[in-house]
N, C-alpha and C positions, 0 to 999 in steps of 0.2 A: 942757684941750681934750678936745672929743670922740673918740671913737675909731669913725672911717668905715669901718673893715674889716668885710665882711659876712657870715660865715658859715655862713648861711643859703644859700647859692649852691651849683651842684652843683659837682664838677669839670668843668674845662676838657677838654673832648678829645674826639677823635673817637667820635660813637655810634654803636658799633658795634652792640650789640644792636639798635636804633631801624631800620639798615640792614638788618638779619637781617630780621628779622621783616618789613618790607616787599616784600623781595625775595620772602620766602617766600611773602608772600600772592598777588605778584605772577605765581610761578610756578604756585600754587595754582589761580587763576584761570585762566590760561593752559590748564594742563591737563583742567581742566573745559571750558573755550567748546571745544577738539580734542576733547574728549569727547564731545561735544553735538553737536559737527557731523558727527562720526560717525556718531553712533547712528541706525541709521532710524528714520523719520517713521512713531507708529504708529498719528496721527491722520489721516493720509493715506489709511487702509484701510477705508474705509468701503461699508458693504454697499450698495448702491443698488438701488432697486426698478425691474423693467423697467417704463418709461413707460406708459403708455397712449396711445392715437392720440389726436392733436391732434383730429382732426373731428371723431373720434366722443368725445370731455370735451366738445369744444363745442357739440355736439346737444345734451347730457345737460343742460349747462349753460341752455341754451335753453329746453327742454322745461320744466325746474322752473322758469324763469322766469313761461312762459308758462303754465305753472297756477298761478303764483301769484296771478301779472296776472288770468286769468280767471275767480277766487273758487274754487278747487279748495281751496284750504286758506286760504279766509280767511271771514268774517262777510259782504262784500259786494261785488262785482263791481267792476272799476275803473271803468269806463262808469257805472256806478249810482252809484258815487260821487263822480264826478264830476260829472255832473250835478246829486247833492242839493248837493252843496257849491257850485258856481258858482250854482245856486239861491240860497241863501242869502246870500252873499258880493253879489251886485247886488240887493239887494234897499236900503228905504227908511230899514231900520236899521243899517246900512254906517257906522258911524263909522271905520273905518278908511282909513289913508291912505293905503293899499295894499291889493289892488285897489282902486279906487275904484268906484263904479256908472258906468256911460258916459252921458254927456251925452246928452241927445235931440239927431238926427240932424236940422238942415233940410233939404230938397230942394235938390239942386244947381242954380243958376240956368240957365237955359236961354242956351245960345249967342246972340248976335246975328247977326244977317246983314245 
């Protein structure tokens, strides 16, 4: 007959070290999150810069717009440019599907009476 005994098995009994050792990390932990929620917040201290007025960023804001818009810092005025381009854009070589050229206009029929 075979012989089913295994001794390859630990002993039976309570693991105590296995208990130690969790408890300790347990209190480990512990001890740290009370630590942590102690400690002052030292991302909280942040130097901030006095704002500026709303109105006067959004004048400033404006102004550079409006020379950009009016060719102050560009190759051609937006009026100029828009105009060469809707030029082009209605014109008879218009493959595109979008704008399209606009259809000729008939005269609207006159009322009856």
């Amino acid at each position: 007959m075979a012989d089913h005994t295994n001794t390859d098995l630990p002993p039976r009994g309570f693991p105590l070290f296995t208990v130690a050792i969790t408890l300790a990390t347990l209190f480990a932990f512990l001890g740290l999150m009370v630590l942590a929620y102690r400690s002052p917040n030292y991302l909280d201290e942040t130097k901030t810069e006095p704002k500026a007025d709303p109105v006067a960023r959004l004048n400033e804001v404006k102004a550079r717009n409006e020379a950009v818009l009016n060719g102050t810092d560009s190759k051609m005025p937006v009026t100029k440019a828009t105009a060469e381009l809707l030029g082009k854009l209605k014109s008879e070589k218009d493959h595109m599907p979008f704008p399209a050229p606009e259809p000729p206009t008939a005269p609207a029929p006159a009322p009856k009476k």
